[in-house]
C-alpha positions in Angstrom: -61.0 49.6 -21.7 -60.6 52.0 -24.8 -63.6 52.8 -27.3 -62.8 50.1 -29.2 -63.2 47.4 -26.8 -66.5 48.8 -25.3 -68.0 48.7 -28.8 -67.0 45.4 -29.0 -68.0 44.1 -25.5 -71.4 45.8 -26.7 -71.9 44.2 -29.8 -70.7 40.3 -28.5 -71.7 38.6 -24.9 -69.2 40.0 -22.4 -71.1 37.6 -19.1 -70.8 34.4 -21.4 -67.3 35.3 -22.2 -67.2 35.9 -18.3 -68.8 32.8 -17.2 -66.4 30.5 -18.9 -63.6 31.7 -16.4 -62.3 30.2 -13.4 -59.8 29.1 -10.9 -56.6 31.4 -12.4 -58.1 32.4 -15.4 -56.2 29.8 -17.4 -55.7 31.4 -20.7 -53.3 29.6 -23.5 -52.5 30.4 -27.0 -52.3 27.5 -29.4 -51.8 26.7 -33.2 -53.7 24.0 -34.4 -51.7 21.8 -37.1 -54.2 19.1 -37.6 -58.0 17.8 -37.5 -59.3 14.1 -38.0 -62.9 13.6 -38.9 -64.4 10.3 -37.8 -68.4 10.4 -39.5 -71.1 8.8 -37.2 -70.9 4.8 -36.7 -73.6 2.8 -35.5 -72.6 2.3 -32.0 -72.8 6.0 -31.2 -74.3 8.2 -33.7 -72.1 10.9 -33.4 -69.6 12.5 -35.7 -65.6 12.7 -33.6 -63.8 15.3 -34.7 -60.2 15.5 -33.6 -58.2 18.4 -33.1 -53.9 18.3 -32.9 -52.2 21.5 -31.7 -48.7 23.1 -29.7 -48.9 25.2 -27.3 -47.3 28.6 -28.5 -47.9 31.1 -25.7 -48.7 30.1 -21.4 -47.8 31.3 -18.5 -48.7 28.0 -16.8 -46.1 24.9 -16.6 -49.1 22.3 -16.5 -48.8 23.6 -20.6 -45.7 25.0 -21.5 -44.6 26.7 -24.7 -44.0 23.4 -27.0 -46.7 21.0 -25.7 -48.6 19.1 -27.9 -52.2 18.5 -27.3 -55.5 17.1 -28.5 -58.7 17.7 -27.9 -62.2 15.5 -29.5 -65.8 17.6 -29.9 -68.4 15.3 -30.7 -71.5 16.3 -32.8 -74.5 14.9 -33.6 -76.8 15.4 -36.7 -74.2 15.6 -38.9 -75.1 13.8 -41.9 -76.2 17.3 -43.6 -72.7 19.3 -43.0 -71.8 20.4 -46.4 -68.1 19.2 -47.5 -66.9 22.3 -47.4 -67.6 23.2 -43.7 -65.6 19.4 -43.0 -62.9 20.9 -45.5 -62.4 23.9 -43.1 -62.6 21.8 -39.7 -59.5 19.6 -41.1 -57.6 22.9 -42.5 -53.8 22.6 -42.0 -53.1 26.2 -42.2 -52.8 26.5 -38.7 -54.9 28.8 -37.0 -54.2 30.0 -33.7 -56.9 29.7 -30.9 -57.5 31.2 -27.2 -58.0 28.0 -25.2 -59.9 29.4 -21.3 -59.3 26.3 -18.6 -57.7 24.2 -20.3 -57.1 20.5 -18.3 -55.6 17.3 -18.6 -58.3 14.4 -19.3 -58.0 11.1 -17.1 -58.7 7.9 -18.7 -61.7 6.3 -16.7 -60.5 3.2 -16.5 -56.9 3.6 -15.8 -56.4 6.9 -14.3 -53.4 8.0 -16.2 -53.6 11.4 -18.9 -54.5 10.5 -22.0 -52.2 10.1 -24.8 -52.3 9.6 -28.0 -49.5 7.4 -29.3 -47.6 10.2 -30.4 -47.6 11.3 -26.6 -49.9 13.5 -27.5 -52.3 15.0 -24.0 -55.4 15.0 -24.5 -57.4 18.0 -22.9 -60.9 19.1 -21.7 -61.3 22.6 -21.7 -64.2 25.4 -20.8 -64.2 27.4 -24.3 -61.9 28.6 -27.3 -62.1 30.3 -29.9 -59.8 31.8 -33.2 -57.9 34.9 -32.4 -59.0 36.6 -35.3 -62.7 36.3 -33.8 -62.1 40.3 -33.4 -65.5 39.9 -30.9 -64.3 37.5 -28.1 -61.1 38.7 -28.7 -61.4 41.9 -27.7 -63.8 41.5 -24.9 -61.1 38.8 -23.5 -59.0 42.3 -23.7 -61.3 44.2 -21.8 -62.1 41.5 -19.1 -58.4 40.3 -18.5 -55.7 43.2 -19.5 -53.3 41.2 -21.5 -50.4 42.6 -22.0 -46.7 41.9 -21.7 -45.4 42.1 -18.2 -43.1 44.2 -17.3 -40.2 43.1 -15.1 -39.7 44.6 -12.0 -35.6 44.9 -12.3 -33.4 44.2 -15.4 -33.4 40.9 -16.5 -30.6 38.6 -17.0 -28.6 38.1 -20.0 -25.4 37.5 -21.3 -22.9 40.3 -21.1 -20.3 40.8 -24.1 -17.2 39.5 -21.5 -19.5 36.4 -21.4 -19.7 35.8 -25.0 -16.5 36.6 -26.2 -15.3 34.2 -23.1 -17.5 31.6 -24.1 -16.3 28.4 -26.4 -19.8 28.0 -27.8 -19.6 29.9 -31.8 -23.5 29.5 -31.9 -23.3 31.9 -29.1 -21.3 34.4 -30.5 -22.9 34.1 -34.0 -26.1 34.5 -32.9 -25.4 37.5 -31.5 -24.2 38.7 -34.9 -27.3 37.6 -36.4 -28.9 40.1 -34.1 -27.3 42.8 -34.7 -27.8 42.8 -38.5 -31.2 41.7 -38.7 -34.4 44.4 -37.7 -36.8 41.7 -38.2 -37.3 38.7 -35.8 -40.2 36.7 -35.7 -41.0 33.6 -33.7 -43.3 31.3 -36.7 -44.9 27.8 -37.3 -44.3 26.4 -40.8 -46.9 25.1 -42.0 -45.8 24.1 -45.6 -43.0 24.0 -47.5 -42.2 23.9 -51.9 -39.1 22.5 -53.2 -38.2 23.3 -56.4 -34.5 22.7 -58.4 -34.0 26.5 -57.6 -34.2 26.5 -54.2 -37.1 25.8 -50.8 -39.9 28.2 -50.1 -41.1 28.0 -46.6 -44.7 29.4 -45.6 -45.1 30.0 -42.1 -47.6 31.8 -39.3 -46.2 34.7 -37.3 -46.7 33.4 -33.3 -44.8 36.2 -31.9 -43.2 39.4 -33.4 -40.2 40.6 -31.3 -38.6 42.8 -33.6 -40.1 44.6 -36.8 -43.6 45.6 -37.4 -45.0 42.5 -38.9 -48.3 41.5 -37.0 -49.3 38.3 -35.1 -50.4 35.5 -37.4 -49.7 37.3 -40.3 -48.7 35.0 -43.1 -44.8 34.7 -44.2 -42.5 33.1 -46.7 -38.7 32.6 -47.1 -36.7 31.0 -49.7 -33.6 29.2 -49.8 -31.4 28.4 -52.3 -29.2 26.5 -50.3 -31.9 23.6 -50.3 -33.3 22.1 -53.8 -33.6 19.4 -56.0 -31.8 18.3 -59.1 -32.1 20.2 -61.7 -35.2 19.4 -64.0 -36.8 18.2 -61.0 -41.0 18.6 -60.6 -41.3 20.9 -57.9 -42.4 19.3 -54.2 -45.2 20.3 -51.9 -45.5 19.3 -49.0 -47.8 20.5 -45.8 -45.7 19.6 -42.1 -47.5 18.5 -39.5 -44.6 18.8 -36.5 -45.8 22.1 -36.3 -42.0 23.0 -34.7 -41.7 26.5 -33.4 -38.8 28.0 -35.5 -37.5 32.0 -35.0 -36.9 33.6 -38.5 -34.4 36.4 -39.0 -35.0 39.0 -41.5 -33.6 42.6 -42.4 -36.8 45.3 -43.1 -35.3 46.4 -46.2 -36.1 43.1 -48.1 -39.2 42.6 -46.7 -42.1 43.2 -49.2 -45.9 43.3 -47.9 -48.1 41.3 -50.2 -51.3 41.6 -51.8 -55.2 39.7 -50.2 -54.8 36.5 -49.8 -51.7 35.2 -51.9 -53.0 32.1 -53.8 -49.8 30.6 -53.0 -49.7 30.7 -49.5 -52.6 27.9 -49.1 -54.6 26.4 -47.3 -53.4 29.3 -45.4 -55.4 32.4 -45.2 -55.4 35.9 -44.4 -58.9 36.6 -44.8 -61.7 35.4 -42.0 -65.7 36.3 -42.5 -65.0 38.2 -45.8 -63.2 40.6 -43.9 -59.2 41.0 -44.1 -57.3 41.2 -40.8 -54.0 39.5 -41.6 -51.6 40.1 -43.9 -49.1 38.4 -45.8 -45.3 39.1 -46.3 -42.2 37.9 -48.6 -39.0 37.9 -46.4 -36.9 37.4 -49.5 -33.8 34.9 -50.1 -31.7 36.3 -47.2 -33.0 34.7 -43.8 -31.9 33.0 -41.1 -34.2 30.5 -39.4 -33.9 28.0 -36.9 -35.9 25.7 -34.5 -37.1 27.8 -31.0 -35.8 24.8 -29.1 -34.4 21.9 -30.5 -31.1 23.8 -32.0 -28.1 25.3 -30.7 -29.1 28.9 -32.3 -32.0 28.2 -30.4 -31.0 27.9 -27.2 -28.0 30.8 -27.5 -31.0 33.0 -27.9 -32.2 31.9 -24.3 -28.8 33.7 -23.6 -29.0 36.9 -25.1 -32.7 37.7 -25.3 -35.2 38.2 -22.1 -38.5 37.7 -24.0 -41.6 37.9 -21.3 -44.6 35.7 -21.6 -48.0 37.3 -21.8 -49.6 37.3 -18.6 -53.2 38.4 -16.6 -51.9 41.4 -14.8 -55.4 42.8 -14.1 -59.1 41.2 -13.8 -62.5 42.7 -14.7 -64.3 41.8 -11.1 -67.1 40.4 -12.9 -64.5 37.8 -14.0 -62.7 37.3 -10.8 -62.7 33.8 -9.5 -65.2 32.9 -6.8 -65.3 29.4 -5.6 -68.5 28.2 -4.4 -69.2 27.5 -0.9 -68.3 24.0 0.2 -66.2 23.4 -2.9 
């Protein structure tokens, strides 16, 4: 644990942190791309409020990278919430969370997972929490170790004789995407702006596997591939697939931004008055793709051996201990 964290753990609650910890130490990353607010009704007296989100880091195949999920808090005494609190509980921007234990919920009368009819799960979990809550954050550090695991013998990936012996171009062209770009970033776009000149995207970094732009930093592209006729209003729109998508960029038209773009809304880079995150133009030249659900997407399987984060040490304190008897 460096300095850092001990401050940290010093200044938050290290054994509630612990205490919400169990069998495995389930731990999941997810970015949340939508909230429904039901107020109070008669027959309950509590406010529902309804939380969408993928799954953008596991280690666990009960929740794998992709999975959609929901989750419903409850909360009573709501009738004095100011609107702006309920604004920032149905934010779009999405924010990544740490989700500890998360489980599938069982409907009580028909014992089959919960689904929304999207096919969305629905979970219960112990605790989450943003991942630019610096406090938890770091003491999740200290207590689990977190970092990328490092694999015992080379991994496998496809050799040059493979590729240039392959009949799949998306291979071989993906491969030459790689070699010319510095910058590769796995993102969720959150909003997009269409215009007669061309399509800005705005996005949340999820992963940073080349370059030296930080995890949920804010970016943009542009393309001028896609636009309207000309004379055209321009379009906004705010996506809710919340589709993982890998950007390719080079460095050298990268250009950090300033606090808080006003454009880059509802997403921001600031939390508690304090920045942490920071916001980037990756210019007119990128190339971009889904994670999955694309043939670029899946050459990339091919030639790149990316390793989930994983616990590869345990604080004893947060150890699993199963009762006696249970």
């Amino acid at each position: 644990m460096n300095e850092e964290q001990i401050i940290s753990c010093q200044q938050g609650n290290m054994e509630v942190l612990s205490s919400y910890l169990g069998s495995g130490n389930m731990v999941v990353m997810a970015c949340v791309y939508k909230a429904e607010w039901e107020p109070p009704s008669s027959k309950n007296g509590k406010g529902k409020l309804t939380s969408y989100a993928t799954v953008v880091r596991s280690p666990h195949r009960d929740f794998p990278v992709g999975a959609k999920i929901r989750w419903i808090n409850y909360m009573e005494e709501v009738s004095d919430i100011p609107k702006e609190t309920l604004d920032q509980w149905q934010s779009l921007a999405g924010k990544l969370i740490y989700i500890i234990n998360p489980w599938r919920k069982l409907q009580k009368e028909e014992g089959d997972i919960a689904t929304a009819q999207d096919g969305t799960e629905e979970i219960s979990y112990s605790f989450n929490f943003p991942i630019a809550d610096h406090t938890y954050y770091n003491n999740l550090r200290a207590v689990l170790d977190i970092p990328v695991k490092t694999a015992s013998s080379p991994p496998r990936v496809a050799t040059q004789a493979e590729i240039d012996n392959d009949h799949d171009n998306f291979l071989r062209g993906t491969a030459r995407k790689l070699r010319q770009n510095d910058v590769v970033l796995a993102v969720i776009i959150y909003k997009y702006v269409s215009t007669d000149q061309g399509t800005t995207f705005y996005a949340r970094v999820i992963q940073s596997l080349r370059g030296d732009i930080p995890v949920e930093a804010l970016v943009k592209w542009t393309s001028p591939y896609q636009k309207l006729p000309a004379g055209s209003p321009p379009v906004t729109k705010t996506t809710l697939s919340c589709y993982l998508t890998y950007v390719l960029s080079e460095s050298k038209n990268v250009k950090e931004l300033g606090e808080d773009p006003e454009d880059f809304k509802p997403a921001s880079t600031v939390y508690s008055s304090q920045v942490l995150l920071g916001a980037y133009d990756l210019g007119n030249h990128v190339d971009y793709f889904p994670m999955t659900e694309s043939d670029p997407g899946r050459a990339m399987k091919k030639l790149l051996h990316i390793e989930p984060a994983k616990i590869t040490a345990e604080s004893e304190a947060a150890r699993f201990k199963p009762e006696s008897g249970k």
